[in-house]
Gaussian input, Z-matrix of N, CA and C with variables (Angstrom, degrees):
# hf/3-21g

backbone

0 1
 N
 C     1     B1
 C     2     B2     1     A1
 N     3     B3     2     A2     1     D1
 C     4     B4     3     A3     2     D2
 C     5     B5     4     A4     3     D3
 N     6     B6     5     A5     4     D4
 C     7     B7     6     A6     5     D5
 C     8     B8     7     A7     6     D6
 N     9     B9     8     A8     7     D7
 C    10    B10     9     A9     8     D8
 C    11    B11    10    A10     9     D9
 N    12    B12    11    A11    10    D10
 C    13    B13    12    A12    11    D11
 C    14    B14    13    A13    12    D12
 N    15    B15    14    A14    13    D13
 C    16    B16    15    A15    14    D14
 C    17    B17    16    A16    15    D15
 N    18    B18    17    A17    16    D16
 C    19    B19    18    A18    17    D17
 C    20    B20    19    A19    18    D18
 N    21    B21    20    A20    19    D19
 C    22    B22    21    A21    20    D20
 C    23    B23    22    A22    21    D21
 N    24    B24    23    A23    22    D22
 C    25    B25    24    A24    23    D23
 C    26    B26    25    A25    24    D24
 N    27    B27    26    A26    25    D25
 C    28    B28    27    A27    26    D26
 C    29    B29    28    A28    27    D27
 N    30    B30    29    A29    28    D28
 C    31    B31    30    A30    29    D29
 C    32    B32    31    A31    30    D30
 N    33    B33    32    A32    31    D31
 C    34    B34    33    A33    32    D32
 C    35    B35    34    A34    33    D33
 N    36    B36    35    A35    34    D34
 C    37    B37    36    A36    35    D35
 C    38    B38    37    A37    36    D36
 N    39    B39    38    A38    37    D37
 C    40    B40    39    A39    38    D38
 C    41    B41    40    A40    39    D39
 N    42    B42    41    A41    40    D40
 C    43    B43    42    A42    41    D41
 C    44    B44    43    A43    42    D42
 N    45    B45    44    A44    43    D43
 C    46    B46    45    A45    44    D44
 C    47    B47    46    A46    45    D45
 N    48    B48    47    A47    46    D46
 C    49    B49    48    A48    47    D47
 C    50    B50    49    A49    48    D48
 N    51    B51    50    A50    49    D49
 C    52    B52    51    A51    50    D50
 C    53    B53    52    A52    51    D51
 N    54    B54    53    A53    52    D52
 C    55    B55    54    A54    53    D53
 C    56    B56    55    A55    54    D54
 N    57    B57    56    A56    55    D55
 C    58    B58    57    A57    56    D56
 C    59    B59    58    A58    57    D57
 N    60    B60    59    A59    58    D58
 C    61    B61    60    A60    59    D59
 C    62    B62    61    A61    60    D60
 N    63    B63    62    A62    61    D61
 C    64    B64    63    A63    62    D62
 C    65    B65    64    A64    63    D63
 N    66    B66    65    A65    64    D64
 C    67    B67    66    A66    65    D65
 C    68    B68    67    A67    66    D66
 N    69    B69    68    A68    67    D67
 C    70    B70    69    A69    68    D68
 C    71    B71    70    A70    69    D69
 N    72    B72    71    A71    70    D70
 C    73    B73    72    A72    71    D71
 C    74    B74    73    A73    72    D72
 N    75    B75    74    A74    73    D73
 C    76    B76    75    A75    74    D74
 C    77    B77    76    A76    75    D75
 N    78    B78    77    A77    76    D76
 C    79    B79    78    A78    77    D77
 C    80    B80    79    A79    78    D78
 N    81    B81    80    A80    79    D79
 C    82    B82    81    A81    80    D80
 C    83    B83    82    A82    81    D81
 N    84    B84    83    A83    82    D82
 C    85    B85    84    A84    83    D83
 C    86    B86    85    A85    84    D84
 N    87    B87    86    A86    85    D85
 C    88    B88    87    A87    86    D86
 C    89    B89    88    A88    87    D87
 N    90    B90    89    A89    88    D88
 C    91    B91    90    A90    89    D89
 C    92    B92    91    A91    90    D90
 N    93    B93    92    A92    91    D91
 C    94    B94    93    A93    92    D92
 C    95    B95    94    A94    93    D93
 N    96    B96    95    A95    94    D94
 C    97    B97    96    A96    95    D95
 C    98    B98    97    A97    96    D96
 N    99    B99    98    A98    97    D97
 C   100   B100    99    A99    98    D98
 C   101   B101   100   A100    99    D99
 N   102   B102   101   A101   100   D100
 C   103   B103   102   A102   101   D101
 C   104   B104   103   A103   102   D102
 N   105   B105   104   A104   103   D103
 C   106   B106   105   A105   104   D104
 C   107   B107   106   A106   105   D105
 N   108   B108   107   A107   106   D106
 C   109   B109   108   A108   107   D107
 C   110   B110   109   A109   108   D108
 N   111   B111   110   A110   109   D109
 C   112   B112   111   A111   110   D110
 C   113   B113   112   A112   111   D111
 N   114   B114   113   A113   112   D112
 C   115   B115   114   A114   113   D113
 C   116   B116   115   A115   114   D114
 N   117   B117   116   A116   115   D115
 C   118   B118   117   A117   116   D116
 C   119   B119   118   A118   117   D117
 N   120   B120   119   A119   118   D118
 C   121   B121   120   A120   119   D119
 C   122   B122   121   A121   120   D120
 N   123   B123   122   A122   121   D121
 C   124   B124   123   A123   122   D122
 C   125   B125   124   A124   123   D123
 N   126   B126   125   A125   124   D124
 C   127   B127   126   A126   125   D125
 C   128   B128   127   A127   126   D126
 N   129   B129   128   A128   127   D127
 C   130   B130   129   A129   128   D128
 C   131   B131   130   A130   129   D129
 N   132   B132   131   A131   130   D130
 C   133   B133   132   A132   131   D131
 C   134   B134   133   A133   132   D132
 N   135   B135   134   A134   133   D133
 C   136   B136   135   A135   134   D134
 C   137   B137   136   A136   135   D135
 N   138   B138   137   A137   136   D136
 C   139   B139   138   A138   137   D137
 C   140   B140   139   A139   138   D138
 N   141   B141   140   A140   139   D139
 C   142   B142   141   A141   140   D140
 C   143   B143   142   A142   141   D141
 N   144   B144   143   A143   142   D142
 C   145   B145   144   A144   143   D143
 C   146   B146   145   A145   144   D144
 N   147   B147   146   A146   145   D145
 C   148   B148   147   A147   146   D146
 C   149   B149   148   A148   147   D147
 N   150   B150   149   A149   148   D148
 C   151   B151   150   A150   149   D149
 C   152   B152   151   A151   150   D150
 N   153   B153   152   A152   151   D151
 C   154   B154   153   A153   152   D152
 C   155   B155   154   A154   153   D153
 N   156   B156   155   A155   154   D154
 C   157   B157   156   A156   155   D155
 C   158   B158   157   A157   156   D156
 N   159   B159   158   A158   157   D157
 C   160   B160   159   A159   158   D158
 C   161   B161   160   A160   159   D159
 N   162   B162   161   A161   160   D160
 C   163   B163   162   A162   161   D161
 C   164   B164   163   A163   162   D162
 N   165   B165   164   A164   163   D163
 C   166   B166   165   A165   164   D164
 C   167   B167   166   A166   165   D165
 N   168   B168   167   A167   166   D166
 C   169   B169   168   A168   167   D167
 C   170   B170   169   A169   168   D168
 N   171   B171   170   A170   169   D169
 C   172   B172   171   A171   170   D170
 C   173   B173   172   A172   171   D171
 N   174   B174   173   A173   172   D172
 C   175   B175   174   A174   173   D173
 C   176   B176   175   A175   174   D174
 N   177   B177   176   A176   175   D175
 C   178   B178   177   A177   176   D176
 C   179   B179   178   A178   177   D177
 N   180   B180   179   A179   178   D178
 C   181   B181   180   A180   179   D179
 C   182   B182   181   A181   180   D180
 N   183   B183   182   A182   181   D181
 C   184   B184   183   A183   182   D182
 C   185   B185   184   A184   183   D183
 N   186   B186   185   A185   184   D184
 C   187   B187   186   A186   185   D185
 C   188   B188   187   A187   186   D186
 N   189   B189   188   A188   187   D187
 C   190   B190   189   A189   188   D188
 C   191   B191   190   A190   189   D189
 N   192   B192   191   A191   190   D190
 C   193   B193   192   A192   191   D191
 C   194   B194   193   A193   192   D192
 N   195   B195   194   A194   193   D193
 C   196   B196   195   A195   194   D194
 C   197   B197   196   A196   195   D195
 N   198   B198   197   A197   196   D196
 C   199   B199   198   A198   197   D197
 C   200   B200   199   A199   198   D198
 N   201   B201   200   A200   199   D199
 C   202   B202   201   A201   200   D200
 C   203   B203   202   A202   201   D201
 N   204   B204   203   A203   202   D202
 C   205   B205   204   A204   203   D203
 C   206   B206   205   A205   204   D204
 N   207   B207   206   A206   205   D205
 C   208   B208   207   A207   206   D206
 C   209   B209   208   A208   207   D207
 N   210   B210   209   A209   208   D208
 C   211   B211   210   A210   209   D209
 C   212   B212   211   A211   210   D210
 N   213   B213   212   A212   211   D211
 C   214   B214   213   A213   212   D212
 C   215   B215   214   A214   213   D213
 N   216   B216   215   A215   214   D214
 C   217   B217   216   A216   215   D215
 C   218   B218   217   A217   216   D216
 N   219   B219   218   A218   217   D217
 C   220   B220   219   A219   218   D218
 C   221   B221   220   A220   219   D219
 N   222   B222   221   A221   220   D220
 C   223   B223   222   A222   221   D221
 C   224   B224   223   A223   222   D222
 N   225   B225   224   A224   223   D223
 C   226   B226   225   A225   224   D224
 C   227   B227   226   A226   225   D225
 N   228   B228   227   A227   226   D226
 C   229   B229   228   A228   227   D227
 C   230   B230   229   A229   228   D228
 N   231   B231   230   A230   229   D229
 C   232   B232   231   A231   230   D230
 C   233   B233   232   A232   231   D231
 N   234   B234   233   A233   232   D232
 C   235   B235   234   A234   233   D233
 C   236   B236   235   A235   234   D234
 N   237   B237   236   A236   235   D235
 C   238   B238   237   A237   236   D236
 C   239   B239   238   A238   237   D237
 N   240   B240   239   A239   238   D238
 C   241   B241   240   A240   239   D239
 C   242   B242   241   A241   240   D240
 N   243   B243   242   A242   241   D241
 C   244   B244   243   A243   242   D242
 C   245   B245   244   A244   243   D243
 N   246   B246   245   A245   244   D244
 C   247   B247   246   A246   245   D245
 C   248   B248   247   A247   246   D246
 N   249   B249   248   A248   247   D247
 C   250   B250   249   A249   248   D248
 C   251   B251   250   A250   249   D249
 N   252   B252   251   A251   250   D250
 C   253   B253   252   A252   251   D251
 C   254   B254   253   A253   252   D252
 N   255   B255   254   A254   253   D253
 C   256   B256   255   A255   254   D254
 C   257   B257   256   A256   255   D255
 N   258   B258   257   A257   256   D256
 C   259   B259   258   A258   257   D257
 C   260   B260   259   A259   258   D258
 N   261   B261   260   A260   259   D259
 C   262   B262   261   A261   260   D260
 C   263   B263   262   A262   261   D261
 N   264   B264   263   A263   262   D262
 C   265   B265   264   A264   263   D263
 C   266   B266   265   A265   264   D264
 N   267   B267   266   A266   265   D265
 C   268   B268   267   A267   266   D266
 C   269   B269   268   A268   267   D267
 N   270   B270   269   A269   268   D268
 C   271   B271   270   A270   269   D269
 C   272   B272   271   A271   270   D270
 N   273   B273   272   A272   271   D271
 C   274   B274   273   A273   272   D272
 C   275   B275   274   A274   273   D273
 N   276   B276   275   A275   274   D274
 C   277   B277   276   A276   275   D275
 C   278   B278   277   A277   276   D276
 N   279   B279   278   A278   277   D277
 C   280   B280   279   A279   278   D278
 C   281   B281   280   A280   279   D279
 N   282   B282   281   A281   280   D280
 C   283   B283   282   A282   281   D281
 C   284   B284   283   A283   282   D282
 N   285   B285   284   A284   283   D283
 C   286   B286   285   A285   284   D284
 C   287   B287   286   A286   285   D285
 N   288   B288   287   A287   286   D286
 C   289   B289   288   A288   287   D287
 C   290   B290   289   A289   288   D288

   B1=1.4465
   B2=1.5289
   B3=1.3138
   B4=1.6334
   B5=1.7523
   B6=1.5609
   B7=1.2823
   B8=1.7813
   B9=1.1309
   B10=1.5179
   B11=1.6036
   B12=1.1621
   B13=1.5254
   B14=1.5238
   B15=1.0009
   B16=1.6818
   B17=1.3048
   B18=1.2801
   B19=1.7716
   B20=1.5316
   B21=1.4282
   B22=1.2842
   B23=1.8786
   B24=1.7101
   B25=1.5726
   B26=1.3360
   B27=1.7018
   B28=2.1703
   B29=1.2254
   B30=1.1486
   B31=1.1695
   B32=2.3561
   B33=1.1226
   B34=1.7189
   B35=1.4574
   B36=1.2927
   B37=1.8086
   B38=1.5887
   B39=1.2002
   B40=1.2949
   B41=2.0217
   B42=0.9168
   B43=1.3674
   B44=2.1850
   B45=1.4970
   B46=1.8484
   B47=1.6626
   B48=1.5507
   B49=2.0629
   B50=1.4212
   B51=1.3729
   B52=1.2215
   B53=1.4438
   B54=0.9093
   B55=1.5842
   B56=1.5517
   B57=1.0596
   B58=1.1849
   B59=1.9423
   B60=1.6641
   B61=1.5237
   B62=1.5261
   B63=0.9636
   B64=1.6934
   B65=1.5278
   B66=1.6072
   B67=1.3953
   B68=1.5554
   B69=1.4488
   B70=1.1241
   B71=1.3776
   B72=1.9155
   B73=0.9578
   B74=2.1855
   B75=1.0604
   B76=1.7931
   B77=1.1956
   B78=1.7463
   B79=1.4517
   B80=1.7806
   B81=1.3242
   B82=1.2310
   B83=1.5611
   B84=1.6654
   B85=1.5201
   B86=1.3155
   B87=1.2793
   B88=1.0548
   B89=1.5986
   B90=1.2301
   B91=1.5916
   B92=1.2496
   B93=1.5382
   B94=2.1435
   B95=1.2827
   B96=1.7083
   B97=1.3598
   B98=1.5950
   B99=1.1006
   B100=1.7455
   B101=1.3870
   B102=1.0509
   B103=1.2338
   B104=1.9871
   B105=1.4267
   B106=1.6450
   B107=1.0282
   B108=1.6053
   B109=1.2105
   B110=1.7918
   B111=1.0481
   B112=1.5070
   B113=1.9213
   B114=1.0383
   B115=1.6282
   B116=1.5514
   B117=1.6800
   B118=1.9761
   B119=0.9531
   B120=1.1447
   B121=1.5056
   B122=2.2523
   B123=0.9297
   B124=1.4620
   B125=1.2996
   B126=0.8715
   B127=1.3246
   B128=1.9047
   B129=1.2480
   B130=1.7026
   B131=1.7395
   B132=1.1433
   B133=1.5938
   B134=1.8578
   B135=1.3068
   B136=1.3573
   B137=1.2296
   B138=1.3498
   B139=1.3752
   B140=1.2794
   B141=1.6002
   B142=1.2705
   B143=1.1667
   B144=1.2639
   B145=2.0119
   B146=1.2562
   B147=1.4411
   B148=1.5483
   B149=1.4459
   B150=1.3639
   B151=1.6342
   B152=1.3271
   B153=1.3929
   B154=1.3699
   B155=1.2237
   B156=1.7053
   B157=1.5477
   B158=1.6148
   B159=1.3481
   B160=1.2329
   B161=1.3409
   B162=1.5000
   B163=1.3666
   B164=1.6180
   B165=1.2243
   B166=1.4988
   B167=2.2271
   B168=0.7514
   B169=1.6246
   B170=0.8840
   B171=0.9177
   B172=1.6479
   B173=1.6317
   B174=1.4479
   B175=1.7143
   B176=1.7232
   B177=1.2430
   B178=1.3625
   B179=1.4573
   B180=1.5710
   B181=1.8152
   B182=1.4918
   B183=1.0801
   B184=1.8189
   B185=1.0736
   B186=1.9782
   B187=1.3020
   B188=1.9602
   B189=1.2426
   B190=1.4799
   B191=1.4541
   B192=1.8300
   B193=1.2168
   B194=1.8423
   B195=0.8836
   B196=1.3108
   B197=1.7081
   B198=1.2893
   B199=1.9465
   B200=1.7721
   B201=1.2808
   B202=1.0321
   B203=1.5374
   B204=0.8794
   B205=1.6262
   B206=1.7914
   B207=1.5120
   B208=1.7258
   B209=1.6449
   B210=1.5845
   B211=1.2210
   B212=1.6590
   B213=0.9995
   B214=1.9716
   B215=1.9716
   B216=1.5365
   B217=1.3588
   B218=1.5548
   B219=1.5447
   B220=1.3240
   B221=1.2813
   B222=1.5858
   B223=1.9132
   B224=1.6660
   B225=0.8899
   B226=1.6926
   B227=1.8868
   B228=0.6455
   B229=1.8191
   B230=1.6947
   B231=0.8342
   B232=1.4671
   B233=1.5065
   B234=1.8542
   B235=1.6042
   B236=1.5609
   B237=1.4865
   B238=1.4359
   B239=1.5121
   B240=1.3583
   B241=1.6445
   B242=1.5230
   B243=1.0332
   B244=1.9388
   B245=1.2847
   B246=1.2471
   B247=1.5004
   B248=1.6657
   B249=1.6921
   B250=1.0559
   B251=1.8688
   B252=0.6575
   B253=1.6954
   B254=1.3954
   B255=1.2501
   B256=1.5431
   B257=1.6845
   B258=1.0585
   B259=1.5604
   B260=1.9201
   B261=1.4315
   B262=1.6234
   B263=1.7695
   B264=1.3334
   B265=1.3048
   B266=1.7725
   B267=1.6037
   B268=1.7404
   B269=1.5134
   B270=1.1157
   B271=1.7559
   B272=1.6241
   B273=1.3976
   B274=1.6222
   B275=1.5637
   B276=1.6028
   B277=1.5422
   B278=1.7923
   B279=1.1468
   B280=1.7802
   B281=1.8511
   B282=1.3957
   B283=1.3405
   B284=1.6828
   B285=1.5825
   B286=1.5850
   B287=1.7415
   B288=1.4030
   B289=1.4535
   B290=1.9630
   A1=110.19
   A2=116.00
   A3=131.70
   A4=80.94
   A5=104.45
   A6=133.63
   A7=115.75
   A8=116.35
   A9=138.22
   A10=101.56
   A11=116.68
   A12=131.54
   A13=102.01
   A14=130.75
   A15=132.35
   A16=113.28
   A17=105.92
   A18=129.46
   A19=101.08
   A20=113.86
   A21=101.05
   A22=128.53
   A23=88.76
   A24=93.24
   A25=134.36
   A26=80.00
   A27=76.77
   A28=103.10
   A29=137.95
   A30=119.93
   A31=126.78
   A32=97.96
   A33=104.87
   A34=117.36
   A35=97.45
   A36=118.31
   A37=94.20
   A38=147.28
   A39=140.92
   A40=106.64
   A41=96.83
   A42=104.72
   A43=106.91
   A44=87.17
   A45=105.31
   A46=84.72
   A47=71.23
   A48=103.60
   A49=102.56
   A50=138.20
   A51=136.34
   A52=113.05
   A53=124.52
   A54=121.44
   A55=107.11
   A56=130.97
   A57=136.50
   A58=113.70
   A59=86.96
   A60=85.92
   A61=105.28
   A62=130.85
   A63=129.80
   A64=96.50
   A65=127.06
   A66=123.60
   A67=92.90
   A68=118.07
   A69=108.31
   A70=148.82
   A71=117.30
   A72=120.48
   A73=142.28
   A74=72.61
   A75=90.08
   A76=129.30
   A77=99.07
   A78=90.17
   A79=111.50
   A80=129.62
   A81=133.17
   A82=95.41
   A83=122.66
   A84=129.76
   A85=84.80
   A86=126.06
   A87=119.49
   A88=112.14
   A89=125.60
   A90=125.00
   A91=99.48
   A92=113.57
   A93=116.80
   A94=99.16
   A95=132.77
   A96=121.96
   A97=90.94
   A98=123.19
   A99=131.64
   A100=112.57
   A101=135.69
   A102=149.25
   A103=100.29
   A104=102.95
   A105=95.49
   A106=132.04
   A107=125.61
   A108=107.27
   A109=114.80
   A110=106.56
   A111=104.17
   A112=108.72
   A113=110.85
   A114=110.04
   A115=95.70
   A116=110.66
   A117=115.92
   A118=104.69
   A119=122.46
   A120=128.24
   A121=113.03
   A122=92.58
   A123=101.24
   A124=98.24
   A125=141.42
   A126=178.00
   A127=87.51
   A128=116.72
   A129=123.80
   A130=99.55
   A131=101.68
   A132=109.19
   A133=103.91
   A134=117.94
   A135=138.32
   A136=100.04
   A137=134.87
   A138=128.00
   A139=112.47
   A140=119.41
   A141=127.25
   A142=126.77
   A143=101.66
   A144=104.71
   A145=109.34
   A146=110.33
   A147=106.17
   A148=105.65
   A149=121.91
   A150=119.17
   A151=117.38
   A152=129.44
   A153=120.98
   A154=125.89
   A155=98.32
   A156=130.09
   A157=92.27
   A158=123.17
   A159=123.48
   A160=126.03
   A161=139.95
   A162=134.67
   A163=92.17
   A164=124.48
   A165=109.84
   A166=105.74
   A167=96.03
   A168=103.17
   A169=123.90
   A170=106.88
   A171=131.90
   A172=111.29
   A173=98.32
   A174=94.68
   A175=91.45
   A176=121.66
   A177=137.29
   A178=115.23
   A179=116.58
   A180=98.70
   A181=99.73
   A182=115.51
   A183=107.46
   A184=126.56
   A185=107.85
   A186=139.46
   A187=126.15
   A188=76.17
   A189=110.91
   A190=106.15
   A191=108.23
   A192=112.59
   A193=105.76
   A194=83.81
   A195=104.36
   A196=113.70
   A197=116.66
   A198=132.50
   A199=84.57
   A200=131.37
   A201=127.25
   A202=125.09
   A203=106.55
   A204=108.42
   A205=108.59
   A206=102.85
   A207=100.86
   A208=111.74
   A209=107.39
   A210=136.20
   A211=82.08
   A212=135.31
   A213=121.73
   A214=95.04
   A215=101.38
   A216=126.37
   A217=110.30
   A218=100.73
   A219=115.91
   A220=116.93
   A221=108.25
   A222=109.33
   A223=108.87
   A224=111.38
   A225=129.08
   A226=90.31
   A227=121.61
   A228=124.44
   A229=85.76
   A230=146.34
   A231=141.73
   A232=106.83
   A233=105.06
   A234=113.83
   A235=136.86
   A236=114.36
   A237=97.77
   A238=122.08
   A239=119.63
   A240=99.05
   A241=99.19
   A242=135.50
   A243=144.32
   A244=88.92
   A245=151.65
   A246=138.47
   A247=101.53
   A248=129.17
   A249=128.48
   A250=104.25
   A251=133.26
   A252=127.01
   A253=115.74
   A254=120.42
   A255=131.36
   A256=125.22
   A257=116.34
   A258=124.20
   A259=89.88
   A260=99.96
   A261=121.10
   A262=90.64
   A263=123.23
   A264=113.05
   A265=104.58
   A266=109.56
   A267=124.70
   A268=101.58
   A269=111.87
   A270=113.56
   A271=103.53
   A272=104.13
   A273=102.20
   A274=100.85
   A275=111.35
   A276=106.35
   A277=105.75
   A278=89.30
   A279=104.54
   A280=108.09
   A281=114.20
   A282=127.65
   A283=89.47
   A284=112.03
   A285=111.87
   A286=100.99
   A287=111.76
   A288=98.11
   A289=103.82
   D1=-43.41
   D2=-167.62
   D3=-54.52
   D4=-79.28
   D5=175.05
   D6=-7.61
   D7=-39.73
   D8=-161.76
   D9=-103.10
   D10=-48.38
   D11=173.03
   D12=-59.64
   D13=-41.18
   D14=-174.09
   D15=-70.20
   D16=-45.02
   D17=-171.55
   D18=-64.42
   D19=-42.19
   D20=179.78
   D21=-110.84
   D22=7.80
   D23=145.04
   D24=-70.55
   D25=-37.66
   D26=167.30
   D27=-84.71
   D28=-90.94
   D29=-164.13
   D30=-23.82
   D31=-29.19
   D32=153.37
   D33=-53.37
   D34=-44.60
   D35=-158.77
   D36=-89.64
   D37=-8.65
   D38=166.85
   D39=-102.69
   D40=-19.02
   D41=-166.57
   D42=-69.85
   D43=-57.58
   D44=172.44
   D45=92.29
   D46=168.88
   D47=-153.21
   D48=-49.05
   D49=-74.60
   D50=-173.75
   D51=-44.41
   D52=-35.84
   D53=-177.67
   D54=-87.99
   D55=-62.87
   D56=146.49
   D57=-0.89
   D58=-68.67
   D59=-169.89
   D60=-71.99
   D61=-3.83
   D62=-174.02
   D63=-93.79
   D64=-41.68
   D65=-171.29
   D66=-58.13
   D67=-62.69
   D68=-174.35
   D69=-63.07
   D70=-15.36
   D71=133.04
   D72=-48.49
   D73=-34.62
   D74=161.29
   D75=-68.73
   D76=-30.10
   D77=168.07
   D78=-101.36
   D79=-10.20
   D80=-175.69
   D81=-68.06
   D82=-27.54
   D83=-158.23
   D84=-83.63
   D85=-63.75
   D86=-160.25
   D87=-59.86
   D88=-43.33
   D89=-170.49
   D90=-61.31
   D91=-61.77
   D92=-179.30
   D93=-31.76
   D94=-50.46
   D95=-136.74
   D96=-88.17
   D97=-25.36
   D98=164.67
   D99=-57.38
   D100=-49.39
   D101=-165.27
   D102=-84.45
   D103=-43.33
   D104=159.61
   D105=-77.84
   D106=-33.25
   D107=174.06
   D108=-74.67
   D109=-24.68
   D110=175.09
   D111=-62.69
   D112=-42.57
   D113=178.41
   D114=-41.38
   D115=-81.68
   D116=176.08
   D117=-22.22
   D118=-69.73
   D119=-165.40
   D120=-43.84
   D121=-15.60
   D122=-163.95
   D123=-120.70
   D124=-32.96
   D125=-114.79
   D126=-132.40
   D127=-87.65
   D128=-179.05
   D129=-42.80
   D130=-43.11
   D131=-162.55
   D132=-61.06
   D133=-48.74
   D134=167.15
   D135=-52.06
   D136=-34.74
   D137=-167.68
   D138=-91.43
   D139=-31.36
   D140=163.91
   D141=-63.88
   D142=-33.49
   D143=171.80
   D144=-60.73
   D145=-58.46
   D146=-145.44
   D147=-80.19
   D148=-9.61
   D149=154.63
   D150=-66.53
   D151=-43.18
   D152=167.52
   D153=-28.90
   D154=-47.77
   D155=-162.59
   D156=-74.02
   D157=-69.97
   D158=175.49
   D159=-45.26
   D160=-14.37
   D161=168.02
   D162=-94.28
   D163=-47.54
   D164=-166.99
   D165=-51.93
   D166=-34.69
   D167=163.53
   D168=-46.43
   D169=-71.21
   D170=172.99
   D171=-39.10
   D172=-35.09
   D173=-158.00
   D174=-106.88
   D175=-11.65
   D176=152.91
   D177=-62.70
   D178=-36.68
   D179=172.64
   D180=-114.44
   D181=21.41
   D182=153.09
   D183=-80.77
   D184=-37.50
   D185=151.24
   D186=-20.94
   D187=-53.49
   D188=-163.87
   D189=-67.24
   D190=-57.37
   D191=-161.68
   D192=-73.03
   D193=-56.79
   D194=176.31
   D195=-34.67
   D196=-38.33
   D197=171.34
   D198=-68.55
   D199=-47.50
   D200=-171.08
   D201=-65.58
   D202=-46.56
   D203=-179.14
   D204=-88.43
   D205=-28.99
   D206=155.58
   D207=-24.19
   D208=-77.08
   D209=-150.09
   D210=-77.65
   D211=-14.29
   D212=-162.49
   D213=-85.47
   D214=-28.90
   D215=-170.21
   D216=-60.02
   D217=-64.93
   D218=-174.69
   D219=-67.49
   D220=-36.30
   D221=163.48
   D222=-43.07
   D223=-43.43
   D224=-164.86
   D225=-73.92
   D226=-71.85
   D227=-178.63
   D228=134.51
   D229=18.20
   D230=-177.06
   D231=-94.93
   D232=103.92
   D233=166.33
   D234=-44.27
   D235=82.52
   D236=-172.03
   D237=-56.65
   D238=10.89
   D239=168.92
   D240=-94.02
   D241=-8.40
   D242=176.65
   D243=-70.85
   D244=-23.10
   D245=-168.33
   D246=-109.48
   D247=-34.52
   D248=-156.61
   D249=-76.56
   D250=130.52
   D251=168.67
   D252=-66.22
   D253=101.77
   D254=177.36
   D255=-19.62
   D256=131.55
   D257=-164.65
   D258=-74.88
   D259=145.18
   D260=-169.09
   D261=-56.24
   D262=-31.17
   D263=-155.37
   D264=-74.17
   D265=-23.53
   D266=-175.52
   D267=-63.84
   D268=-39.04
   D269=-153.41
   D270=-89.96
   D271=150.04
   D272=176.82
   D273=-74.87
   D274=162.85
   D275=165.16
   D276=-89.55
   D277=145.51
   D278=-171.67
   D279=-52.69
   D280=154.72
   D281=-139.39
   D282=-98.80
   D283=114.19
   D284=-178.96
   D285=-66.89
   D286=156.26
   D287=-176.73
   D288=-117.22

């Protein structure tokens, strides 16, 4: 690394200021643009979690409500299979004519 750093002081140091100062903007561009895409990158990753996180919630108070109004039903004496619409497998299939 030391080694690499030297090489391109001289080579800076033969080059002169204007050129010099452009190599070295090129490379400041280049490191930032590393350092940004890695932020996104971490950045997307954060964004992907916390939606996971946010439907698992979601499907946790659908969960929820749903145990709730079960039980609001049965206080009432009201059969929740009388409310549910019968599974395809209960019903005859309709009569070809």
């Amino acid at each position: 690394m030391q080694r690499t750093a030297q090489t391109v002081a001289e080579y800076l140091g033969e080059l002169g200021e204007v050129a010099s100062g452009t190599i070295i903007l090129i490379i400041l561009l280049v490191i930032g643009g590393t350092v940004i895409m890695a932020l996104l990158t971490k950045g997307y990753e954060l964004y992907r979690e916390m939606l996971g996180r946010n439907e698992q919630l979601r499907a946790e108070g659908r969960a929820e409500g749903r145990a709730e109004i079960i039980e609001q039903l049965k206080e009432r004496g009201i059969n929740v299979d009388d409310l549910l619409p019968p599974d395809e497998s209960d019903t005859e299939p309709p009569a070809t004519p």
